[in-house]
N, C-alpha and C positions, 0 to 999 in steps of 0.2 A: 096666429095665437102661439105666443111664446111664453112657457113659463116662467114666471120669475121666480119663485120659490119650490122648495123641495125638500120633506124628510124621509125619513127611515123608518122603517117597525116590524118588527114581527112577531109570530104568535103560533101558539101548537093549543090544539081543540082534540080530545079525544071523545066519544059518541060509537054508538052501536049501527050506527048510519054512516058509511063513506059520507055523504053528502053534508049531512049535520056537523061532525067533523071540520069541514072545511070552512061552514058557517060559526064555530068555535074557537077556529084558529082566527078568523076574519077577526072575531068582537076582541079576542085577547091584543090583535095587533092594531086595535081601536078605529079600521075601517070600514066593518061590516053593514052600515049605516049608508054607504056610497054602491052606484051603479059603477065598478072597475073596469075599464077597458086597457087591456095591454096593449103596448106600444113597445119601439122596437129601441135599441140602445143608445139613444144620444142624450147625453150629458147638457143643455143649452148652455151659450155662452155667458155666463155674466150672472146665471143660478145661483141664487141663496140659498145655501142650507139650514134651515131651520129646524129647533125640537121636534120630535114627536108630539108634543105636549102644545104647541105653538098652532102645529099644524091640521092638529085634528080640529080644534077652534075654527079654523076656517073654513071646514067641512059642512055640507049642510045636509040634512037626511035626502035621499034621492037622487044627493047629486052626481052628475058622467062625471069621472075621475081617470085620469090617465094614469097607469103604473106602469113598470115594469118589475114584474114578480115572478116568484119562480116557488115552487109548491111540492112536496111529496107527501106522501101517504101508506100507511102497514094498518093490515089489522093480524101480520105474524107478530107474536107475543116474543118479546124483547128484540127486536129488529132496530136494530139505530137507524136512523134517515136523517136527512139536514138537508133542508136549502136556504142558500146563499143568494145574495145582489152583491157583486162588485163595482166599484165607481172610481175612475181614473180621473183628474183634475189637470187641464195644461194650466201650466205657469202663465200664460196669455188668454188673460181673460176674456180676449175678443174670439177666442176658440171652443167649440166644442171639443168637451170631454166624451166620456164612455161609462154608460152600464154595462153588467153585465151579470147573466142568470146563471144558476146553478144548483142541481138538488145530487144526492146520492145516497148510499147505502151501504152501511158500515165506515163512513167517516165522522170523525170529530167535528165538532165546533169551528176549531183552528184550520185543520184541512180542507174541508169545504169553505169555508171562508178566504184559508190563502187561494182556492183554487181560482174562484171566482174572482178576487182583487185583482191575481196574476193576469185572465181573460184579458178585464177590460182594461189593464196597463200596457198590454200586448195590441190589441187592437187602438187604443192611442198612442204609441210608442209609431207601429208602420204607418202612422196618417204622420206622424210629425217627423218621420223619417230618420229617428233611432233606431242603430245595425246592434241587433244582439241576437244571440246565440239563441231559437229554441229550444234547447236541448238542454240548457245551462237551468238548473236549477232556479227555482223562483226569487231566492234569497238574492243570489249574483245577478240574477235580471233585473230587480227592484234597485241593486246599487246603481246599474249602468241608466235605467230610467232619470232616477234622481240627480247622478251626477252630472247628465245630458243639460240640468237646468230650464228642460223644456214642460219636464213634470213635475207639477208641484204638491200635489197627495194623491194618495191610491187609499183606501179602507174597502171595508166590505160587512155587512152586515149578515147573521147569519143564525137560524132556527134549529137547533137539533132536539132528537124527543128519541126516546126505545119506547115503543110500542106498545102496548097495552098487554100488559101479562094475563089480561083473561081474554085476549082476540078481540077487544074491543079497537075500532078504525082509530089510527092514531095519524092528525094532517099536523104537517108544520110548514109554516109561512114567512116568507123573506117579500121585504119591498121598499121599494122607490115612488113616493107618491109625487106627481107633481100637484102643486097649488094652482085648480085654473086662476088664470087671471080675469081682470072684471075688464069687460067690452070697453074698450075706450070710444070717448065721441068721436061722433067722426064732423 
């Protein structure tokens, strides 16, 4: 079972329940509806990315859904948190790319998100056997990824929320859904 399709979403749920919470962030990120099993970071070969909008349509209430997501949670009152999915694309489409997860604490939108892109551009970069610098900032790594010609997009999608100023559970939710595919005859 190979997916062929794939989008993105995410969602912050605040609730006086940690748990509810998370069940808030799910509906905002328009999953909550799907039995989610995490999987681990591979991008399949040949993956479509499609809307959010697209993808939730394909969804059916109960169904096992593969993500890979990544989740944090505060109920300390103004606490920033964010998590991130990162996703690296080879320019050969006969190759796997990369996901990649990410949450934190007192980061932006933009930082948790570079961090995450940067991940899973790094872990495609040593599979396709681009030499760069760990230590070289993100920015100067992303040009040597690109100019390599072996990587063709990095993004990263990415949930940030402050916390509930009366200590109410504040979740925020990053994701990569894959679209099962339908059993082919055999």
């Amino acid at each position: 079972m190979i997916p062929q399709k794939i989008f993105f979403t995410k969602g912050v749920g605040v609730h006086k329940d940690q748990l509810a919470s998370f069940e808030l962030a799910l509906r905002d990120a328009g999953v909550a509806h799907c039995n989610l099993v995490l999987v681990s970071s591979i991008f399949p070969p040949g993956c479509k990315r499609v809307t959010k909008e697209e993808g939730v349509k394909l969804l059916s209430p109960g169904e096992i859904v593969f993500v890979v997501y990544d989740r944090n949670a505060t109920n300390e009152p103004n606490r920033l948190i964010a998590a991130s999915v990162g996703v690296a694309i080879p320019a050969d489409a006969t190759q796997h790319g990369y996901l990649s997860e990410h949450h934190s604490f007192g980061e932006s939108d933009e930082k948790a998100g570079d961090y995450a892109e940067d991940l899973a551009a790094s872990m495609l970069a040593t599979t396709l056997g681009i030499e760069f610098d760990p230590n070289q900032a993100w920015d100067e790594r992303e040009q040597i990824y690109k100019m390599s010609g072996k990587i063709v997009r990095s993004s990263h999608i990415t949930q940030s929320a402050i916390g509930n100023k009366d200590g109410l559970w504040t979740t925020v939710f990053a994701a990569a859904v894959f679209i099962p595919t339908p059993d082919k005859d055999i």
